[in-house]
C-alpha positions, 0 to 999 in steps of 0.5 A: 805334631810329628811321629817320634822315632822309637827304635826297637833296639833288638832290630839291627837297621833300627839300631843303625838309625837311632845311632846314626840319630843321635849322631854316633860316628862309625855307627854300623862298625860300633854296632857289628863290634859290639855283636861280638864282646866288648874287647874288641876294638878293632879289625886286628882285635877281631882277627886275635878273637877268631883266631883264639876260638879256633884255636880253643874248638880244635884243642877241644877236638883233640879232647874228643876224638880219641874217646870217640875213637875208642867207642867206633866198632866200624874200622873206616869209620876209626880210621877216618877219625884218627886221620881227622885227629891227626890232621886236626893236631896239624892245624894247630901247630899251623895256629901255633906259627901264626900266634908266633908270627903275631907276637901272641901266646896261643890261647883259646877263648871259651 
C-alpha cells in the first residue's frame, strides 16, 4: 500500500498540496486571501483593507501623541513629537483624498 498524504494544515507549503490535491483552482491566492479575513476577496479588496488599517493606526496616533507630548519634559524630544503630530495629521488628509478618489467613506478597520 502507499503512503497517504496527511497535511498538517498550520504548514503553509502543505496547505498548498492538500488544495492543490483535491483540486482547488487558485490554491495559493485562496490561501494568501484567507491569511487575512474572509472580506477579502480580491487585489481591490486587499488594497480597501490596507488602506483602512492605516487610516485606523494613524488616527489612533492622533489620539496618542498629544498625551505624550504633554508628559515630555525633554524640549527636542516635544518638539519632535509635535512635528510627527502634524505630519501624521497630514497623511491622513492625503488618506482622505484617496478614499475620495476610490469612491469610499474613509473608515479604520480595528
Amino acid at each position: 500500500m502507499g503512503t497517504r498524504f496527511v497535511p498538517r494544515l498550520h504548514d503553509v507549503s502543505s496547505r498548498l498540496q492538500a488544495c492543490a490535491a483535491i483540486g482547488v483552482q487558485n490554491a495559493r491566492w485562496e490561501l494568501v486571501m484567507g491569511l487575512f479575513t474572509k472580506d477579502i476577496a480580491n487585489m481591490d479588496d486587499l488594497l480597501l483593507h490596507g488602506l483602512k488599517d492605516i487610516y485606523y493606526a494613524e488616527n489612533q496616533i492622533i489620539k496618542s501623541l498629544p498625551k505624550l507630548i504633554d508628559k515630555a519634559t525633554n524640549r527636542d524630544l516635544s518638539k519632535g513629537l509635535k512635528g510627527h503630530l502634524e505630519e501624521t495629521k497630514q497623511q491622513v488628509v492625503r488618506l482622505d483624498q484617496v478614499f475620495k478618489k476610490l469612491g469610499q467613506q474613509p473608515e479604520g478597520v480595528q
